[in-house]
Gaussian input, Z-matrix of N, CA and C with variables (Angstrom, degrees):
# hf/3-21g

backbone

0 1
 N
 C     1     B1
 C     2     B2     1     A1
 N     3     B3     2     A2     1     D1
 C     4     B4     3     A3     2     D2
 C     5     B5     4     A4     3     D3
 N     6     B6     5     A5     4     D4
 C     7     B7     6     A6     5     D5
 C     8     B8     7     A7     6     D6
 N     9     B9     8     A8     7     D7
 C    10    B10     9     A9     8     D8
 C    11    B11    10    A10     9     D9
 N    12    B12    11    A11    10    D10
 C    13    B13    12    A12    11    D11
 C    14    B14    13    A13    12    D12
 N    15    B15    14    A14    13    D13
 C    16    B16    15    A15    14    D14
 C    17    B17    16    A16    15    D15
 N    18    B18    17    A17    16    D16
 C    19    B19    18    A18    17    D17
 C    20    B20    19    A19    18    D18
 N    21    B21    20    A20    19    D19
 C    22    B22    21    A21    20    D20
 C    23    B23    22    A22    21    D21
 N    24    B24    23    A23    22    D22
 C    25    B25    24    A24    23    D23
 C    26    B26    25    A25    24    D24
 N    27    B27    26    A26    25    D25
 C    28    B28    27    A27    26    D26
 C    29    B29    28    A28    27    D27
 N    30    B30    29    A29    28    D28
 C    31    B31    30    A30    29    D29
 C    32    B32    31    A31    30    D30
 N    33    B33    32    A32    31    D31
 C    34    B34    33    A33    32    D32
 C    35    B35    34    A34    33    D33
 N    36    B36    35    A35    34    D34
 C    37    B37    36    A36    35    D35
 C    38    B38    37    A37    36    D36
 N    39    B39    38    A38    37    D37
 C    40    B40    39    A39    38    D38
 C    41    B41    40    A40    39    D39
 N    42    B42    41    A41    40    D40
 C    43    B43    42    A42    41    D41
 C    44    B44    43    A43    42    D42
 N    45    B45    44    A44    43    D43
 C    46    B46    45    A45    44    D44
 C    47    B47    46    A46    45    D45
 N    48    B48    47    A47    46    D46
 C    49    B49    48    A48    47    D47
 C    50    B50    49    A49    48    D48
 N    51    B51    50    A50    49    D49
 C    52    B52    51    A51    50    D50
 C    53    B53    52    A52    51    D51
 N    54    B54    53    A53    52    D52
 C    55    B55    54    A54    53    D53
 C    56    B56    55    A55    54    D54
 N    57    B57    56    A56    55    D55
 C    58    B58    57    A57    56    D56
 C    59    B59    58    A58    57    D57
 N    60    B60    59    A59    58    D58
 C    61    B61    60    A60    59    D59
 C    62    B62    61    A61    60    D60
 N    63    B63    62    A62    61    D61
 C    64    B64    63    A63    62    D62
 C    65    B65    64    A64    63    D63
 N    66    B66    65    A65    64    D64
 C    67    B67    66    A66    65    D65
 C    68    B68    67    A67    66    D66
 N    69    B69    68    A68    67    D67
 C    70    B70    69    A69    68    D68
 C    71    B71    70    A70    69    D69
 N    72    B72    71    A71    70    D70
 C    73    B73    72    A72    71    D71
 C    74    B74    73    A73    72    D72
 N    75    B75    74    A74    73    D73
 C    76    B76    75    A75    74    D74
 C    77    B77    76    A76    75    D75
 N    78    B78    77    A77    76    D76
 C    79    B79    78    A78    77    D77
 C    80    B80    79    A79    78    D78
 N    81    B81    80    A80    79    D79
 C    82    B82    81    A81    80    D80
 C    83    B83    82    A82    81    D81
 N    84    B84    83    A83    82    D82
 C    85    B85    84    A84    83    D83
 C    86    B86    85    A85    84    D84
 N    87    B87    86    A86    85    D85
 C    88    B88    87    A87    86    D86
 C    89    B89    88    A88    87    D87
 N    90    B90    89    A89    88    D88
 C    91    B91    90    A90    89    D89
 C    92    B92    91    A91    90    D90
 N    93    B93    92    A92    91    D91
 C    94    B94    93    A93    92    D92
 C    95    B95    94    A94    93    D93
 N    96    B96    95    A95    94    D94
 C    97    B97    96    A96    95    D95
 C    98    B98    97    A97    96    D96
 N    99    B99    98    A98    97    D97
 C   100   B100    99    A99    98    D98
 C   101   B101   100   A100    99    D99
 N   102   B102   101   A101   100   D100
 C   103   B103   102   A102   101   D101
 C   104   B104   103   A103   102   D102
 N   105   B105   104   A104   103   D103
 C   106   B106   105   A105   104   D104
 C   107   B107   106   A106   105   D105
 N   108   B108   107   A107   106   D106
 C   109   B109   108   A108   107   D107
 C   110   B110   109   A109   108   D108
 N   111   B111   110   A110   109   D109
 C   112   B112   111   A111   110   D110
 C   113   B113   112   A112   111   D111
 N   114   B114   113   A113   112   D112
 C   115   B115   114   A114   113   D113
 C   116   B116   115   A115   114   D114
 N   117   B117   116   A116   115   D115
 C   118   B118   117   A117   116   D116
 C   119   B119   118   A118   117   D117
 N   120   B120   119   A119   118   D118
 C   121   B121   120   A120   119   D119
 C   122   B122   121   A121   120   D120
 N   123   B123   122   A122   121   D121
 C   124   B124   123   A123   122   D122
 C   125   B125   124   A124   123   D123
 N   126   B126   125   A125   124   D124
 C   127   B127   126   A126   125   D125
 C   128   B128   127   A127   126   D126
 N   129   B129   128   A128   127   D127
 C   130   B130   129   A129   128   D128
 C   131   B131   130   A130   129   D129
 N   132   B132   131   A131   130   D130
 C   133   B133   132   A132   131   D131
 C   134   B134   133   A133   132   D132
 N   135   B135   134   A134   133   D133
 C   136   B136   135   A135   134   D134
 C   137   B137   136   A136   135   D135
 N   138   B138   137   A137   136   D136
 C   139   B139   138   A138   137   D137
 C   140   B140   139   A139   138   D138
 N   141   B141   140   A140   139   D139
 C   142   B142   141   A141   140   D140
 C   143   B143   142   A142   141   D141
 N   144   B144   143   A143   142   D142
 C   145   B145   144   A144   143   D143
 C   146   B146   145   A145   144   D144
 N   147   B147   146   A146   145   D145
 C   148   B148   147   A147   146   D146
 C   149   B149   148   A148   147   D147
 N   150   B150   149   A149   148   D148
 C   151   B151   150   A150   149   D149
 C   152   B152   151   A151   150   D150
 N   153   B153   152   A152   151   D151
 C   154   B154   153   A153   152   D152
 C   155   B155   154   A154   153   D153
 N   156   B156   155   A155   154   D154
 C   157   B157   156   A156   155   D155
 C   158   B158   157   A157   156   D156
 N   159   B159   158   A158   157   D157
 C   160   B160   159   A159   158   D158
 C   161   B161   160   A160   159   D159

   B1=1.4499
   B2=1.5213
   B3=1.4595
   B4=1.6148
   B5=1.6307
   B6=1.3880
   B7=1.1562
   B8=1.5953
   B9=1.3748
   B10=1.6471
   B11=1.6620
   B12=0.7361
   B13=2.1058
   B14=1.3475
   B15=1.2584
   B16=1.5120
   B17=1.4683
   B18=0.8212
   B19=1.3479
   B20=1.9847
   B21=1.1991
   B22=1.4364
   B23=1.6664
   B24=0.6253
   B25=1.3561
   B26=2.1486
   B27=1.1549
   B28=1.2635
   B29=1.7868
   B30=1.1647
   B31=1.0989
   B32=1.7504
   B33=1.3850
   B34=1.2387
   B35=1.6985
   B36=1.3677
   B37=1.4305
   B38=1.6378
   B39=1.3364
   B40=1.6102
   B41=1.5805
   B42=1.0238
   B43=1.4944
   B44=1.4258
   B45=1.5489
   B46=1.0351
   B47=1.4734
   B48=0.8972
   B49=1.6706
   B50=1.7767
   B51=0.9511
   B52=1.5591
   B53=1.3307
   B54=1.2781
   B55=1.8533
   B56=1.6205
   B57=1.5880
   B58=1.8031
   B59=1.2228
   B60=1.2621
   B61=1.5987
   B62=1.2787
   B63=1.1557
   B64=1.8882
   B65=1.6565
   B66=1.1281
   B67=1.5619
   B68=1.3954
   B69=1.2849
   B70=1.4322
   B71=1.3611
   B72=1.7574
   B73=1.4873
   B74=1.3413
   B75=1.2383
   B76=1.8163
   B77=1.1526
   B78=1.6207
   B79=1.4913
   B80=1.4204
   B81=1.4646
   B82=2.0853
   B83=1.4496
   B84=1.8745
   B85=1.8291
   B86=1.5901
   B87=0.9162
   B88=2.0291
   B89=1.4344
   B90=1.0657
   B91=1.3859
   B92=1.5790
   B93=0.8665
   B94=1.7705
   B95=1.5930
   B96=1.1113
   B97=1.5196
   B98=2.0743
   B99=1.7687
   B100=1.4652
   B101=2.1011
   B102=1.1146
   B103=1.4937
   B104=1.3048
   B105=1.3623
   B106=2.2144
   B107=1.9332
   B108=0.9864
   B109=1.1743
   B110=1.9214
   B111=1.4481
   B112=1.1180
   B113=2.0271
   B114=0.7882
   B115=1.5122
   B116=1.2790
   B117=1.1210
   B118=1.4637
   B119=1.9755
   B120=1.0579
   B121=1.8752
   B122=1.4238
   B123=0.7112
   B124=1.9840
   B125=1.4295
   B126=1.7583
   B127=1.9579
   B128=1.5431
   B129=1.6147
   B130=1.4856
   B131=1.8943
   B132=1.2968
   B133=1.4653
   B134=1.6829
   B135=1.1354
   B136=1.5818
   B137=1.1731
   B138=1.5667
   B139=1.4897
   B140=1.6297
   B141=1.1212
   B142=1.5084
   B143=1.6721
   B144=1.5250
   B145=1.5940
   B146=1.4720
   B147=1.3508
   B148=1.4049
   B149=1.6251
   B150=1.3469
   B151=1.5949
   B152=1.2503
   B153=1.1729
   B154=1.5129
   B155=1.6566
   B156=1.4042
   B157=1.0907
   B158=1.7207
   B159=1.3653
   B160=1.1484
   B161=1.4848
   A1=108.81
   A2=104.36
   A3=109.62
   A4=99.30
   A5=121.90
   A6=126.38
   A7=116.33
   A8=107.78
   A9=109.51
   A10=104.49
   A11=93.99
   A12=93.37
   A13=119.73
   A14=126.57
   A15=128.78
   A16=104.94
   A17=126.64
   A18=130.72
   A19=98.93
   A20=109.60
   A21=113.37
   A22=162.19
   A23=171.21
   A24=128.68
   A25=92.71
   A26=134.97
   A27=136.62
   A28=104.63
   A29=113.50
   A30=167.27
   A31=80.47
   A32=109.51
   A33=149.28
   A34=124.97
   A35=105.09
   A36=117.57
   A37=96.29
   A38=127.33
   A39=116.34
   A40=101.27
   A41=129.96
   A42=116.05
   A43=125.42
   A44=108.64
   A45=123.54
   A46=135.54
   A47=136.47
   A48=124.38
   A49=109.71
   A50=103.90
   A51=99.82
   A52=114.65
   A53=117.54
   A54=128.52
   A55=96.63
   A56=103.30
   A57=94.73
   A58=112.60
   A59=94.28
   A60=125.06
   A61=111.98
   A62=119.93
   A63=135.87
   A64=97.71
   A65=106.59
   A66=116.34
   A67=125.67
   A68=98.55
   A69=96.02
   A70=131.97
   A71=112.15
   A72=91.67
   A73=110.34
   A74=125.66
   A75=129.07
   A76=127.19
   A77=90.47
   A78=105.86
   A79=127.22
   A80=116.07
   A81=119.67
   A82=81.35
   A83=68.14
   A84=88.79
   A85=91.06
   A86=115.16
   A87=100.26
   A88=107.93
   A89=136.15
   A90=145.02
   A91=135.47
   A92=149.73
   A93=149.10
   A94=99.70
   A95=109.34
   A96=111.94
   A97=97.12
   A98=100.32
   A99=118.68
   A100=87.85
   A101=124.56
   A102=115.18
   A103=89.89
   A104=109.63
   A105=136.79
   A106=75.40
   A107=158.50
   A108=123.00
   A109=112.53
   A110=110.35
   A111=121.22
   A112=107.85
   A113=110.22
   A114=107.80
   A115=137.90
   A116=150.80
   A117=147.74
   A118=97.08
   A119=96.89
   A120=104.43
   A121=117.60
   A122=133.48
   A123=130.85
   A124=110.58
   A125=80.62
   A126=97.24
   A127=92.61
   A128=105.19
   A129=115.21
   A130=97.41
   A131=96.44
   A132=112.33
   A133=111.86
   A134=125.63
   A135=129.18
   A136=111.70
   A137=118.15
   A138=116.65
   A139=101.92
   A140=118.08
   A141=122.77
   A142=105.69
   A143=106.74
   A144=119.06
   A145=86.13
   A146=121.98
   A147=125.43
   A148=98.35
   A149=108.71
   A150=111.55
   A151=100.10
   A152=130.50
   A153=142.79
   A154=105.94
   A155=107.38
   A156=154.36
   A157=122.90
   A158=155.08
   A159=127.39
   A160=106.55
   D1=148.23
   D2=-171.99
   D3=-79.22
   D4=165.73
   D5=170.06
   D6=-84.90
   D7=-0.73
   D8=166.21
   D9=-110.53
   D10=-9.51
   D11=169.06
   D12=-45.43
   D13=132.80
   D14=169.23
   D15=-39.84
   D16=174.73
   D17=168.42
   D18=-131.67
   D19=125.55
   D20=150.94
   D21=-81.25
   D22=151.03
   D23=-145.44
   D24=-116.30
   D25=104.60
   D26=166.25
   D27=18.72
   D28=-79.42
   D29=-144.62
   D30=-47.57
   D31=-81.70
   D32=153.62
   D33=-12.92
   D34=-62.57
   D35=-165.85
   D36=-105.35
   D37=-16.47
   D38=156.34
   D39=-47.56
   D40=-63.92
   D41=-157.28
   D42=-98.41
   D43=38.02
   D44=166.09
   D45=-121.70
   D46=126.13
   D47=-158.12
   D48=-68.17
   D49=160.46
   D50=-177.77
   D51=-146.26
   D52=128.54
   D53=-162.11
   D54=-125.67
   D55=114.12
   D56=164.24
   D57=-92.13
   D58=150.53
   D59=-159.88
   D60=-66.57
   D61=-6.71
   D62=169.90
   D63=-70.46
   D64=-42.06
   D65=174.60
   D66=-62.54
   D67=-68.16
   D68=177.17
   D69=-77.27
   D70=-13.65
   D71=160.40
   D72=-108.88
   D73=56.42
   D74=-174.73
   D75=-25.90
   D76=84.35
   D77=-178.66
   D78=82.84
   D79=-6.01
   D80=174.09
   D81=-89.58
   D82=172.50
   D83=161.06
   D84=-100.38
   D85=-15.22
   D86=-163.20
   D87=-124.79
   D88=140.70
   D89=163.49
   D90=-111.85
   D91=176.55
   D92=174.45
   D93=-127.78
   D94=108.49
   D95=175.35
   D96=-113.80
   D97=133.02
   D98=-162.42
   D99=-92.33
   D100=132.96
   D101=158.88
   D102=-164.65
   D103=117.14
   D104=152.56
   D105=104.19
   D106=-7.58
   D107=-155.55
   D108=107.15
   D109=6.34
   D110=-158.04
   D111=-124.51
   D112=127.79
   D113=172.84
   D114=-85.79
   D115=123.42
   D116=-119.59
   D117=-159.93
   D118=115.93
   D119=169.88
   D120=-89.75
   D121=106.59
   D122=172.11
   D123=-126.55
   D124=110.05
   D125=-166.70
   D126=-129.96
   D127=137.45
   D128=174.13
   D129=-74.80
   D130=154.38
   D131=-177.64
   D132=-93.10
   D133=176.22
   D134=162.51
   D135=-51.71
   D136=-29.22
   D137=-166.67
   D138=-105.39
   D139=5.27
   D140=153.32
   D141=88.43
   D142=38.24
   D143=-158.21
   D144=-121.56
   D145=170.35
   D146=-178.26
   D147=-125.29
   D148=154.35
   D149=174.97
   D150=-142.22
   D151=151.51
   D152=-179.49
   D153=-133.03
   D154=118.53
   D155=-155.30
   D156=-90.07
   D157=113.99
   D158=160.58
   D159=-99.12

């Protein structure tokens, strides 16, 4: 874990599923994620950070 990373609390992130991001955007920097009918951009940055987009 990075030293600027959220931190989670154990407790917390056990019961949540978890997808790395090597995965889900296979291989772009940018993606189109669909949620309500609405379009969503999530593109890694130069600095290798992710931002999510409407």
């Amino acid at each position: 874990m990075h030293d600027s990373a959220v931190s989670v609390p154990a407790s917390f992130a056990a019961s949540l599923p978890v997808v790395e991001s090597g995965r889900l955007m296979s291989g772009s920097r940018e993606i189109v994620i669909q949620h309500a009918g609405q379009s969503y951009r999530l593109r890694v940055t130069r600095a290798n950070k992710l931002i999510l987009t409407k």
